[in-house]
mmCIF file as gemmi writes it, N, C-alpha and C atoms, coordinates in Angstrom:
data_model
loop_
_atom_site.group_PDB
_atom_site.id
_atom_site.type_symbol
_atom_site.label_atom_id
_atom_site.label_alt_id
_atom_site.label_comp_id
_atom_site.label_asym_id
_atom_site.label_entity_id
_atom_site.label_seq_id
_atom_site.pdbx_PDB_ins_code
_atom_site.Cartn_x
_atom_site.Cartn_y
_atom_site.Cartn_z
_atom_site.occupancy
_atom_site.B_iso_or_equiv
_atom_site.pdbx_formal_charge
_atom_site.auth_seq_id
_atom_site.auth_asym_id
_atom_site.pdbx_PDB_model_num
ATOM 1 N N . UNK Axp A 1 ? 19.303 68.453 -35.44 1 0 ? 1 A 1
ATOM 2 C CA . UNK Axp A 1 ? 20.469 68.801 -36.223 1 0 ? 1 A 1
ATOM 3 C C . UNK Axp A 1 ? 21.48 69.58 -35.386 1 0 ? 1 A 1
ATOM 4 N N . UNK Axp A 2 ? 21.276 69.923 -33.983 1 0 ? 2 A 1
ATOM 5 C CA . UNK Axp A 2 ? 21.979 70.447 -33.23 1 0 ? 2 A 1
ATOM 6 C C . UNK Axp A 2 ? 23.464 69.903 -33.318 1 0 ? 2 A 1
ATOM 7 N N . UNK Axp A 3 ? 23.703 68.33 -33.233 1 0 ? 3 A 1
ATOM 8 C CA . UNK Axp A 3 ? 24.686 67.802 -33.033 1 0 ? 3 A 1
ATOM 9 C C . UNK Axp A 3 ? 25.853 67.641 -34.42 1 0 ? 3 A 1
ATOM 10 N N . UNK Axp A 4 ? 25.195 68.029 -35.551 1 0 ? 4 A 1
ATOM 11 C CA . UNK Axp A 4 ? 25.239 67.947 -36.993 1 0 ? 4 A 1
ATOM 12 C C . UNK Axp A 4 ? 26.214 69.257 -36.881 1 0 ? 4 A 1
ATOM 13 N N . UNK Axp A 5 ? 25.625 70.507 -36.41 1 0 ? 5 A 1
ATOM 14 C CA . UNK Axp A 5 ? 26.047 71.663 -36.22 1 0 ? 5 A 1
ATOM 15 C C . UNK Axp A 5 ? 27.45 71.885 -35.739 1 0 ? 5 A 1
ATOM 16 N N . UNK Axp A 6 ? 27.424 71.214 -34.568 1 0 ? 6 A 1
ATOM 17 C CA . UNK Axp A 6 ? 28.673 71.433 -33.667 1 0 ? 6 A 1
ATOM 18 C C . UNK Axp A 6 ? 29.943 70.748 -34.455 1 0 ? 6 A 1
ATOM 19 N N . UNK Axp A 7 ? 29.642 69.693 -35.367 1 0 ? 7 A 1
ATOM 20 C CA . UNK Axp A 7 ? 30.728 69.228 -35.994 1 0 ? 7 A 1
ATOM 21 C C . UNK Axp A 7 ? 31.733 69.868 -36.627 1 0 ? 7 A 1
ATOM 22 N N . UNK Axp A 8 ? 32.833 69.674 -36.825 1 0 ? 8 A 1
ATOM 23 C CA . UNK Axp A 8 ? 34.238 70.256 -37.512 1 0 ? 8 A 1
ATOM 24 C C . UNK Axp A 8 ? 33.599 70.082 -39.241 1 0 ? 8 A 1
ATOM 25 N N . UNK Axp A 9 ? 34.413 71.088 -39.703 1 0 ? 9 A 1
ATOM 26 C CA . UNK Axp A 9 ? 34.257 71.161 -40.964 1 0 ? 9 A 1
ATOM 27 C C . UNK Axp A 9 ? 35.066 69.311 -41.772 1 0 ? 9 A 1
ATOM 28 N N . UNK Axp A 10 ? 36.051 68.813 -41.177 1 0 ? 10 A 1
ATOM 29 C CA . UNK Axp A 10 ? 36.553 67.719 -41.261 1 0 ? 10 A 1
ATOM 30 C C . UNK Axp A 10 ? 35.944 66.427 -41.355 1 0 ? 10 A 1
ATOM 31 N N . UNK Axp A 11 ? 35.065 66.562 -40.134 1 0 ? 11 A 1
ATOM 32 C CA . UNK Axp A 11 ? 34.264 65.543 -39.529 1 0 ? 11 A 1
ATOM 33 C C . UNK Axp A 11 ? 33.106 65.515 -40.352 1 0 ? 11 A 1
ATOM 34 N N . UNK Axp A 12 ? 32.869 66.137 -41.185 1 0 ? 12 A 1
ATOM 35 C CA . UNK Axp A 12 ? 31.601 66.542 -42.009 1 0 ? 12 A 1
ATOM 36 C C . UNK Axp A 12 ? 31.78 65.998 -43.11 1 0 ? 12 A 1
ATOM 37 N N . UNK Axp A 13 ? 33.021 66.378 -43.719 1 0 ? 13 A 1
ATOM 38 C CA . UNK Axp A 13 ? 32.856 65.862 -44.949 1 0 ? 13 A 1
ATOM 39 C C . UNK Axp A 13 ? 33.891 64.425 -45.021 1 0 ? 13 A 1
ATOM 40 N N . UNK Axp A 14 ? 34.269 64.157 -44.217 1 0 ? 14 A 1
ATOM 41 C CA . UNK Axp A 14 ? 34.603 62.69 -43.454 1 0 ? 14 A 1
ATOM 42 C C . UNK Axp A 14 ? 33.544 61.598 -43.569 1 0 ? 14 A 1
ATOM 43 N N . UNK Axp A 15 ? 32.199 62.262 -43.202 1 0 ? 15 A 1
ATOM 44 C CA . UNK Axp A 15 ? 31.234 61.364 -42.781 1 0 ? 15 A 1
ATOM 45 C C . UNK Axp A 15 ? 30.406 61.507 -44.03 1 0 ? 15 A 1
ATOM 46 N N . UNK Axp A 16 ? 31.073 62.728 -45.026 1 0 ? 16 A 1
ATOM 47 C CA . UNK Axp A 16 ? 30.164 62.285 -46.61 1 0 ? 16 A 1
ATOM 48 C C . UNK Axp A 16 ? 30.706 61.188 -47.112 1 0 ? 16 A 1
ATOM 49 N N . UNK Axp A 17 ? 32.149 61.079 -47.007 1 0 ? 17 A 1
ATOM 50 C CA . UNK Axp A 17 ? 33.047 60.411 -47.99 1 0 ? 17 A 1
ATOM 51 C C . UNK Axp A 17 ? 32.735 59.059 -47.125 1 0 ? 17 A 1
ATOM 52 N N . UNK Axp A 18 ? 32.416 59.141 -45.97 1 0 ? 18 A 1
ATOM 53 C CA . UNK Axp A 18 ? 32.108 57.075 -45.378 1 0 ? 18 A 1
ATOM 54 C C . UNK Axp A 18 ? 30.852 56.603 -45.972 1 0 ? 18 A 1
ATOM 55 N N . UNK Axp A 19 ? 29.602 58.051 -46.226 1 0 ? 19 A 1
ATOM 56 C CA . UNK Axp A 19 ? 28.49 57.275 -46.789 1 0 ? 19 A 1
ATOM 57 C C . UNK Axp A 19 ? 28.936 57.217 -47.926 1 0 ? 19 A 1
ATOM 58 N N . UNK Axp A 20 ? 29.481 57.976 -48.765 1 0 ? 20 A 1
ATOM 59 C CA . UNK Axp A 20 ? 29.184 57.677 -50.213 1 0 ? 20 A 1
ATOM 60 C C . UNK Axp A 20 ? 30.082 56.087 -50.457 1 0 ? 20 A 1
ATOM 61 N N . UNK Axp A 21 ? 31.11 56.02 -49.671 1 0 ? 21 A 1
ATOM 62 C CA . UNK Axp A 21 ? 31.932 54.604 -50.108 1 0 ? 21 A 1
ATOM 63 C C . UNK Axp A 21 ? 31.002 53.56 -49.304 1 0 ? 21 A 1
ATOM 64 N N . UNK Axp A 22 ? 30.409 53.74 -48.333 1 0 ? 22 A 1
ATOM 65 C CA . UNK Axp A 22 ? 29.095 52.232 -47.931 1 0 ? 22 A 1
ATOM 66 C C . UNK Axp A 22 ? 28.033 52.303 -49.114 1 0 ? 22 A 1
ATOM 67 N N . UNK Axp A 23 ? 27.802 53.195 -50.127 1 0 ? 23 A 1
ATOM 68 C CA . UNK Axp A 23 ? 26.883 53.225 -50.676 1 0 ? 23 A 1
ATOM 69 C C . UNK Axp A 23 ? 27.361 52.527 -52.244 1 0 ? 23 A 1
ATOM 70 N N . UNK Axp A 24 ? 28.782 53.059 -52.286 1 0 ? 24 A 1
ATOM 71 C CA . UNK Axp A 24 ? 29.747 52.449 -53.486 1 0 ? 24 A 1
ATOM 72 C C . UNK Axp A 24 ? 29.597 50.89 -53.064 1 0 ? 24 A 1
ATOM 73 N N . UNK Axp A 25 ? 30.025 50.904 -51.685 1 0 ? 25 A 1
ATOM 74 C CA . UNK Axp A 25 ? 30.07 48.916 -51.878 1 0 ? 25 A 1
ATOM 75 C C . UNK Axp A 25 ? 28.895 48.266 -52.104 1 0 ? 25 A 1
ATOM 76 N N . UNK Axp A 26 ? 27.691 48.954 -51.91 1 0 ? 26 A 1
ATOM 77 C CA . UNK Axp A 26 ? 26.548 48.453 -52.177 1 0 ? 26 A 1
ATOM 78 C C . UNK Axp A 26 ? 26.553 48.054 -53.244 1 0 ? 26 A 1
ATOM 79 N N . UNK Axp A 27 ? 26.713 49.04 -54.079 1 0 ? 27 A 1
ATOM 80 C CA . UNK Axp A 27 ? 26.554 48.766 -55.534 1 0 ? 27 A 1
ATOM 81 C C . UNK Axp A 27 ? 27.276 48.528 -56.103 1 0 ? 27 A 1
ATOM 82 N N . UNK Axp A 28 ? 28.892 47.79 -55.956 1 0 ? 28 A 1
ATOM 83 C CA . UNK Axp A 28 ? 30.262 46.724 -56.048 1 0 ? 28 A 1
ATOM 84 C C . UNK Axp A 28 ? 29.334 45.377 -55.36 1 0 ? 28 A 1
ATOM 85 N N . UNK Axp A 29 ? 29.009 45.261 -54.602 1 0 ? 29 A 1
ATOM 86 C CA . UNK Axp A 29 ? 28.231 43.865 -54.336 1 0 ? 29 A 1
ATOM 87 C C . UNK Axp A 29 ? 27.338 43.528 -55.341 1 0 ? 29 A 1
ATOM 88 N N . UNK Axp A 30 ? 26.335 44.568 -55.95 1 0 ? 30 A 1
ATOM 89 C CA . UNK Axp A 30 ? 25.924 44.242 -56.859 1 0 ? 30 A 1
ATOM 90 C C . UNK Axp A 30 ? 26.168 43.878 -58.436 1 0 ? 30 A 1
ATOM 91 N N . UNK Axp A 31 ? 26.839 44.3 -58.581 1 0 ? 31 A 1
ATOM 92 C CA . UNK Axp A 31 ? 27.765 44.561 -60.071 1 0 ? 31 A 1
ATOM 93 C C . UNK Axp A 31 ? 28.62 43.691 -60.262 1 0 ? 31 A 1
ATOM 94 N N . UNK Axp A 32 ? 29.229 43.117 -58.963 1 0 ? 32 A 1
ATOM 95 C CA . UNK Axp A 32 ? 29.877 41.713 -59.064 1 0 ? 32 A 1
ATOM 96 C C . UNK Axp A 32 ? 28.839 40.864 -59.839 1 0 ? 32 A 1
ATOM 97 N N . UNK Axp A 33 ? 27.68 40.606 -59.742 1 0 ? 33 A 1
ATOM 98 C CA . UNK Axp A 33 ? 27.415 39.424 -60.365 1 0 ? 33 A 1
ATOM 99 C C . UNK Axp A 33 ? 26.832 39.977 -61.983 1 0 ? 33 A 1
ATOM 100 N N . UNK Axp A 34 ? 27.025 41.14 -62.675 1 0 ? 34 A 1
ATOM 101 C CA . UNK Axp A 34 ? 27.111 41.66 -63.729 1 0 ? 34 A 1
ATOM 102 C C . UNK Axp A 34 ? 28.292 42.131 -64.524 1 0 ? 34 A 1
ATOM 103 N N . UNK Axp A 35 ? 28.863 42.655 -63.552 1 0 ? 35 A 1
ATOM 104 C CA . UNK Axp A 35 ? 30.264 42.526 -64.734 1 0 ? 35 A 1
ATOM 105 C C . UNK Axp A 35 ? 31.781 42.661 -63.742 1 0 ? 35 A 1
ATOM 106 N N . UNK Axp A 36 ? 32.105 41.845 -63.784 1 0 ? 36 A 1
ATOM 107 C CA . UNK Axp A 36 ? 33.329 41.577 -62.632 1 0 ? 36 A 1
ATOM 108 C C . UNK Axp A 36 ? 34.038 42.799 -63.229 1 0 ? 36 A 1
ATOM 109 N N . UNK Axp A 37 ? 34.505 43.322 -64.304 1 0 ? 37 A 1
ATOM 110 C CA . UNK Axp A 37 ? 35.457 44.131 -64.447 1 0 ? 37 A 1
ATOM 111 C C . UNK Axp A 37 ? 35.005 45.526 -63.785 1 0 ? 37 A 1
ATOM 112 N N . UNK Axp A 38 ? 33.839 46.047 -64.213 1 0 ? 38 A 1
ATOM 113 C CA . UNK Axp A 38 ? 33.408 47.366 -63.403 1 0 ? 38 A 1
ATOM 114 C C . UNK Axp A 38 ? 33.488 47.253 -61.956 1 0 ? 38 A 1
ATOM 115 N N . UNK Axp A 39 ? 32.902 45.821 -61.529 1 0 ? 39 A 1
ATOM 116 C CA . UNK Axp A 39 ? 33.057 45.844 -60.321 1 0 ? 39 A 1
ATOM 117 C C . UNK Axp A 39 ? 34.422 45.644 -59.459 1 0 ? 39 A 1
ATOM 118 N N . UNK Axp A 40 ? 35.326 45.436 -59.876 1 0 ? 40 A 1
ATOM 119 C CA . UNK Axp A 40 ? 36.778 45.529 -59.079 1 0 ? 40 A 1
ATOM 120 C C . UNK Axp A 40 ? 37.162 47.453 -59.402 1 0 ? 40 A 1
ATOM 121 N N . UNK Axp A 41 ? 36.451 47.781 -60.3 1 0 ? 41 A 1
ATOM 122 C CA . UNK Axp A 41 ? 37.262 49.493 -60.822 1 0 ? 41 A 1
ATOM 123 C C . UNK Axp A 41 ? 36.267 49.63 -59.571 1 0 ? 41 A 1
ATOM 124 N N . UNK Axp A 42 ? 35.501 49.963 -59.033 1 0 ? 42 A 1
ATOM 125 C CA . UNK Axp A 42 ? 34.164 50.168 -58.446 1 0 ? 42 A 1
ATOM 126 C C . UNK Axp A 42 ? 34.354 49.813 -56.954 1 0 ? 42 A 1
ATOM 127 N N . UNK Axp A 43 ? 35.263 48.604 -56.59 1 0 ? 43 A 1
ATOM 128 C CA . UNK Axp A 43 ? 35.858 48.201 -55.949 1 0 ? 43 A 1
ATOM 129 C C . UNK Axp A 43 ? 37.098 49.099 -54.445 1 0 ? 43 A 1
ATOM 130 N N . UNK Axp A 44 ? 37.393 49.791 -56.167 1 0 ? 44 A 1
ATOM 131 C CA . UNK Axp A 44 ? 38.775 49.983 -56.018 1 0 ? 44 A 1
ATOM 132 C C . UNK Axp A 44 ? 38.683 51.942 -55.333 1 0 ? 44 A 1
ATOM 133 N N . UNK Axp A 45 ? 37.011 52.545 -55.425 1 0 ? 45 A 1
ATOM 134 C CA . UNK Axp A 45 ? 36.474 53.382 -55.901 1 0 ? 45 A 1
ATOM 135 C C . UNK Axp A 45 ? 36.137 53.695 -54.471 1 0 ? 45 A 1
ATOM 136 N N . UNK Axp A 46 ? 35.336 52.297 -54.098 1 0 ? 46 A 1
ATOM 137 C CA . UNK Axp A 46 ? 35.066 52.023 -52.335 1 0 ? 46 A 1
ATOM 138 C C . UNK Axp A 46 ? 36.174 52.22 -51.18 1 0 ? 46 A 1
ATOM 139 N N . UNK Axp A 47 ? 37.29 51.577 -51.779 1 0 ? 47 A 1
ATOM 140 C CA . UNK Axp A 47 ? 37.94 51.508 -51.141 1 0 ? 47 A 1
ATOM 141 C C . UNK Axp A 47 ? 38.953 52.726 -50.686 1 0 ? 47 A 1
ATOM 142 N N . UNK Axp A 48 ? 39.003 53.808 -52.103 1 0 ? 48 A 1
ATOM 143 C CA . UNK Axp A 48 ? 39.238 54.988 -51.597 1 0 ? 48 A 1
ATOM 144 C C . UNK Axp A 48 ? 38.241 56.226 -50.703 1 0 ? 48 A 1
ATOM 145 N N . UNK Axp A 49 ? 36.806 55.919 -51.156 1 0 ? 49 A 1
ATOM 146 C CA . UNK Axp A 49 ? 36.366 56.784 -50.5 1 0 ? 49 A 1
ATOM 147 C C . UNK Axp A 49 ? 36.253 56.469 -48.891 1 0 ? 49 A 1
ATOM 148 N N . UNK Axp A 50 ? 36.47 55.041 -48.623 1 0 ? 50 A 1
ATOM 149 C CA . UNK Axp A 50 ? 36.749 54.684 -46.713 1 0 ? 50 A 1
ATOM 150 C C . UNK Axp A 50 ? 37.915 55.208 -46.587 1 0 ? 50 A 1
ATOM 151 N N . UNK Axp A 51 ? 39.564 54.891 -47.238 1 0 ? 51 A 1
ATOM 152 C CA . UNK Axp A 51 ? 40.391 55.376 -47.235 1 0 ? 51 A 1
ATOM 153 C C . UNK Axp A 51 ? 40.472 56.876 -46.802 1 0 ? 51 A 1
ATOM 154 N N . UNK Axp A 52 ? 39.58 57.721 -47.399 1 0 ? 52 A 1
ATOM 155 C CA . UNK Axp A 52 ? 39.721 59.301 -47.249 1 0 ? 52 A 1
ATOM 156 C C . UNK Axp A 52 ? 38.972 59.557 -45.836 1 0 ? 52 A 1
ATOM 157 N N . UNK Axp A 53 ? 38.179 58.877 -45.837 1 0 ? 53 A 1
ATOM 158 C CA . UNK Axp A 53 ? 37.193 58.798 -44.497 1 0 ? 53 A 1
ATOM 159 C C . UNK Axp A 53 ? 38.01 59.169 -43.418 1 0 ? 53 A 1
ATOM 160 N N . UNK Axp A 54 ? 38.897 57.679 -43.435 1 0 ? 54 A 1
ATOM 161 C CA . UNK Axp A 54 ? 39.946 57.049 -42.147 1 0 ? 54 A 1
ATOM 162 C C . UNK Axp A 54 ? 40.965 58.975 -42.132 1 0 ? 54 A 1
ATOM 163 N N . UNK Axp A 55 ? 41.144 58.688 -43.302 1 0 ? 55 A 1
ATOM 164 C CA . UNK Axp A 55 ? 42.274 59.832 -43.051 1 0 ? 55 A 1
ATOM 165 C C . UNK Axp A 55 ? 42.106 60.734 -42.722 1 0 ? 55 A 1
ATOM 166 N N . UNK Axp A 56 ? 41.079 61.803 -43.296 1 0 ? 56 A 1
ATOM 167 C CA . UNK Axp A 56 ? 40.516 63.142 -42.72 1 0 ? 56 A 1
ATOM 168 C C . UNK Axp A 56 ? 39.935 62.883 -41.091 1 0 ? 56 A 1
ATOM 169 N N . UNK Axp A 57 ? 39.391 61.893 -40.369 1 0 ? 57 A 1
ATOM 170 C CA . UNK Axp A 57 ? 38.654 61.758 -39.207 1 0 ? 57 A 1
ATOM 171 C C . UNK Axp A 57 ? 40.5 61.744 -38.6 1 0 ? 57 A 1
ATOM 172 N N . UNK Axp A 58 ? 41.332 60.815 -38.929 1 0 ? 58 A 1
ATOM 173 C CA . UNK Axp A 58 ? 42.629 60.962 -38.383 1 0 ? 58 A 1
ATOM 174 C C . UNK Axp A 58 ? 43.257 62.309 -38.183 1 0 ? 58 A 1
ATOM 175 N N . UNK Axp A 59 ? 43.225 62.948 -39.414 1 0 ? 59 A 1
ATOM 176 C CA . UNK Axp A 59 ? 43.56 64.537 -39.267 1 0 ? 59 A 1
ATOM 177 C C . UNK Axp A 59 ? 43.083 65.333 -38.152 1 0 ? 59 A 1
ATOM 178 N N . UNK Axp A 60 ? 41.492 65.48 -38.513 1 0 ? 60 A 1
ATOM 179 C CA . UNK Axp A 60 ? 40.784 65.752 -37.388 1 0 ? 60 A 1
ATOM 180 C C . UNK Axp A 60 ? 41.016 65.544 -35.954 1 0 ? 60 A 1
ATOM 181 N N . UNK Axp A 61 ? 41.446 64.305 -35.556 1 0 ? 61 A 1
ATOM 182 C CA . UNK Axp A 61 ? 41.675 64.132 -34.22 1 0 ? 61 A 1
ATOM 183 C C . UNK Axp A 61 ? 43.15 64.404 -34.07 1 0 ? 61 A 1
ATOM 184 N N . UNK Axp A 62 ? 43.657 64.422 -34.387 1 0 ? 62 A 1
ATOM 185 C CA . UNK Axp A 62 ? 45.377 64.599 -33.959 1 0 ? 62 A 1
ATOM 186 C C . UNK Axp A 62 ? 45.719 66.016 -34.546 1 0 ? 62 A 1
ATOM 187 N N . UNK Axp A 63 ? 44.928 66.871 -34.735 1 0 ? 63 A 1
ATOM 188 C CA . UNK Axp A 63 ? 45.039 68.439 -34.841 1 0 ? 63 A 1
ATOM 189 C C . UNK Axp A 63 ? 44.205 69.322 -34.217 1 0 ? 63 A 1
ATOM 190 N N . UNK Axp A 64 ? 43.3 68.738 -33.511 1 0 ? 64 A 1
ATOM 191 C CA . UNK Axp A 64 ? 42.304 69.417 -32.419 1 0 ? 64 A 1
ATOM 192 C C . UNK Axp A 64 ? 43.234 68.93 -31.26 1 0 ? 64 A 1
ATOM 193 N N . UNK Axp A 65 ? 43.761 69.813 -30.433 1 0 ? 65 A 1
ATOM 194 C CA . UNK Axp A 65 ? 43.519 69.963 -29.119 1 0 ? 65 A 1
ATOM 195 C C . UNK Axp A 65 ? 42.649 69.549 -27.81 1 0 ? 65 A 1
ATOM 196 N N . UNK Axp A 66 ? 43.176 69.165 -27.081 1 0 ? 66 A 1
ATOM 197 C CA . UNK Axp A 66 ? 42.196 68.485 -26.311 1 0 ? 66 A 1
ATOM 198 C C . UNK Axp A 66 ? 42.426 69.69 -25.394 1 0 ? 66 A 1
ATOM 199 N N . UNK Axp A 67 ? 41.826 70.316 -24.372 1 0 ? 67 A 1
ATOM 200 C CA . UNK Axp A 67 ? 42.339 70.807 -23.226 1 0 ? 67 A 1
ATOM 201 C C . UNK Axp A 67 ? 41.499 69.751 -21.433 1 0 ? 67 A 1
ATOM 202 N N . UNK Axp A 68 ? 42.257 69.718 -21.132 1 0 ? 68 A 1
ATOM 203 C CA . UNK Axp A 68 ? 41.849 68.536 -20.176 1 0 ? 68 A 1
ATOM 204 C C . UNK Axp A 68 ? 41.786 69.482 -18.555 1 0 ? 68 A 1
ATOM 205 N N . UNK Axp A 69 ? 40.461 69.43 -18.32 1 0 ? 69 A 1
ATOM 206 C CA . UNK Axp A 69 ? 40.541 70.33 -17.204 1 0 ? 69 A 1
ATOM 207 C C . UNK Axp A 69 ? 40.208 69.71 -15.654 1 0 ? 69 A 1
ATOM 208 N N . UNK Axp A 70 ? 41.108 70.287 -14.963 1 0 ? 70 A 1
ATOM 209 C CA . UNK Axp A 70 ? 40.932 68.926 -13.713 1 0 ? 70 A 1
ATOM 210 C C . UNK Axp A 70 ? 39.573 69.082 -13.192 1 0 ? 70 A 1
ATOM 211 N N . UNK Axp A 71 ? 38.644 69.207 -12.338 1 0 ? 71 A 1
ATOM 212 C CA . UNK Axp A 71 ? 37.619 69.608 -11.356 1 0 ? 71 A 1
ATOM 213 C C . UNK Axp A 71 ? 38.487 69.875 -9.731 1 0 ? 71 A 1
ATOM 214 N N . UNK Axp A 72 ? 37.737 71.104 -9.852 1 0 ? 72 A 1
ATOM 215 C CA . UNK Axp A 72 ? 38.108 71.641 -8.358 1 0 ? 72 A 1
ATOM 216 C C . UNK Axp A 72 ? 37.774 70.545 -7.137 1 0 ? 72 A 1
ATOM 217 N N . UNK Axp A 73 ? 38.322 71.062 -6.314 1 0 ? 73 A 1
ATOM 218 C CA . UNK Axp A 73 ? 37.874 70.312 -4.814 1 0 ? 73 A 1
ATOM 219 C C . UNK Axp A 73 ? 36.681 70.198 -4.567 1 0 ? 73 A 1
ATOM 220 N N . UNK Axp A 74 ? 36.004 71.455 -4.634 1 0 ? 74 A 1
ATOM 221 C CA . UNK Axp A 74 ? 34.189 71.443 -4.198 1 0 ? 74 A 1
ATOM 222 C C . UNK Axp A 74 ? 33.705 70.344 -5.179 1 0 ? 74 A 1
ATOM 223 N N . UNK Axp A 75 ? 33.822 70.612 -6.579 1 0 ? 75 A 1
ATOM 224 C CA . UNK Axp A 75 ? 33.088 69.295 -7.291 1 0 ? 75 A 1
ATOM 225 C C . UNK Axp A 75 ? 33.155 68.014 -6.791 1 0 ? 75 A 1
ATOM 226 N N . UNK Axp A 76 ? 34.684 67.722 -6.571 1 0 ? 76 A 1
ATOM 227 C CA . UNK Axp A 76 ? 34.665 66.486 -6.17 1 0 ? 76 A 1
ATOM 228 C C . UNK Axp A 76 ? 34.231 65.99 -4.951 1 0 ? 76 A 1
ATOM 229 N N . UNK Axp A 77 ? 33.925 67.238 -3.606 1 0 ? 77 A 1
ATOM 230 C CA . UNK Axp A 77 ? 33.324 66.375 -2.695 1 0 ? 77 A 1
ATOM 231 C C . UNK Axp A 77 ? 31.961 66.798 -2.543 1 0 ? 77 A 1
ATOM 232 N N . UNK Axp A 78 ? 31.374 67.637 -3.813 1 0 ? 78 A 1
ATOM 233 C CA . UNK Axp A 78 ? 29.478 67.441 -4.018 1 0 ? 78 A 1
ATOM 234 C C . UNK Axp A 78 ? 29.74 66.211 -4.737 1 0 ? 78 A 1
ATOM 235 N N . UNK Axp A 79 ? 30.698 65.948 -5.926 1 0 ? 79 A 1
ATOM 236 C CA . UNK Axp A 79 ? 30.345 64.434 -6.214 1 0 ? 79 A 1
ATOM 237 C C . UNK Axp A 79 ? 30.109 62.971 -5.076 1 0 ? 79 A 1
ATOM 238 N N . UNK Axp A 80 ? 31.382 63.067 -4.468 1 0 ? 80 A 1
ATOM 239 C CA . UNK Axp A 80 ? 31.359 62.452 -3.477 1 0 ? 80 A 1
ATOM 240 C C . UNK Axp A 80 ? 30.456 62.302 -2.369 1 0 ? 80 A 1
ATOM 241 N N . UNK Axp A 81 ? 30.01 63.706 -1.913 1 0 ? 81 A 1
ATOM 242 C CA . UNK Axp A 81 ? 28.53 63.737 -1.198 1 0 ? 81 A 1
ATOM 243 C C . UNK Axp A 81 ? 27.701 63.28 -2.152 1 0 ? 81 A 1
ATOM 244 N N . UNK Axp A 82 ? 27.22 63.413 -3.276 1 0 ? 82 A 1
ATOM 245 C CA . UNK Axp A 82 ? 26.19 62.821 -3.972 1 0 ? 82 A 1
ATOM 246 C C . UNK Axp A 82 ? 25.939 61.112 -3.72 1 0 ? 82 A 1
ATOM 247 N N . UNK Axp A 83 ? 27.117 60.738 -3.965 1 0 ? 83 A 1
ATOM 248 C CA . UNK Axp A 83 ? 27.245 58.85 -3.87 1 0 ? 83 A 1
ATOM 249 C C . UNK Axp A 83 ? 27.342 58.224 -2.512 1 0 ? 83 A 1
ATOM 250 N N . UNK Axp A 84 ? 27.397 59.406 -1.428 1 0 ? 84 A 1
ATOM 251 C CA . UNK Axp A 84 ? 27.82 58.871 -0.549 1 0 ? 84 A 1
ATOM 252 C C . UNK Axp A 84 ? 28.956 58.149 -0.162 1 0 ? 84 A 1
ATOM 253 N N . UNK Axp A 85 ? 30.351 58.41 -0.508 1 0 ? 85 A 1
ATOM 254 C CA . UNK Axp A 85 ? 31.251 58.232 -0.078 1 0 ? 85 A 1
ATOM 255 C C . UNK Axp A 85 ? 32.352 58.544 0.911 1 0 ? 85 A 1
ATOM 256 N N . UNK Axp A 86 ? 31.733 59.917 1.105 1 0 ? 86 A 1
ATOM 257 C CA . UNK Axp A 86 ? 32.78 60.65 2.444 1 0 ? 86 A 1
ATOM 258 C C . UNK Axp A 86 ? 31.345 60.081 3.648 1 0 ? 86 A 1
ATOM 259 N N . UNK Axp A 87 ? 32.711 59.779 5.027 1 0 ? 87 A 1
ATOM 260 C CA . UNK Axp A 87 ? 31.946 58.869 6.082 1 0 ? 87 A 1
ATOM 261 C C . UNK Axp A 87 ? 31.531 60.496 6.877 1 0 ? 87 A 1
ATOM 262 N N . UNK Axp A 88 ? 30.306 61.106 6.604 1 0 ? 88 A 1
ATOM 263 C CA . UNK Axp A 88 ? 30.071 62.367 7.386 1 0 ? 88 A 1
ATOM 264 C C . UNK Axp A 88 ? 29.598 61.9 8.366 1 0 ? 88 A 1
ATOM 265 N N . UNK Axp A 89 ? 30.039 62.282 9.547 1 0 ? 89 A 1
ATOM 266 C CA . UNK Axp A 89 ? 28.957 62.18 10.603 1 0 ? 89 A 1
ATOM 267 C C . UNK Axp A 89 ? 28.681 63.576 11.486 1 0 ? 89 A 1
């Protein structure tokens, strides 16, 4: 649950509102062949709770900050020594 933890308060309840609408279409697939009318309201029910999904995960990413940090020189030539790419002799 470590990774559960680190999540945004956004991303959390983002990822309630995607299960509960995969769980709505489940049971809109089913209900179609019982009563077409519940199942288009039911439908319509799915389609908002992906809707809210999309939107809050959108929020989420375009209001967090990225900070983008270069790597120093030394990293890049222990990386580079690692792969063997600088010709040392």
């Amino acid at each position: 649950m470590e990774f559960w933890d680190e999540l945004s308060m956004l991303t959390k309840i983002s990822s309630a509102f995607f299960i509960l609408g995969k769980a709505t279409g489940f049971m809109t697939f089913m209900m179609y062949f019982v009563d077409l009318t519940l199942a288009k309201w039911m439908l319509m029910l799915y389609a908002s709770f992906i809707g809210i999904s999309i939107l809050l995960s959108c929020i989420q990413m375009f209001t967090t900050k990225k900070v983008d940090t270069k790597p120093s020189l030394e990293q890049v030539q222990a990386w580079a020594k690692e792969y063997d790419l600088l010709d040392v002799k």
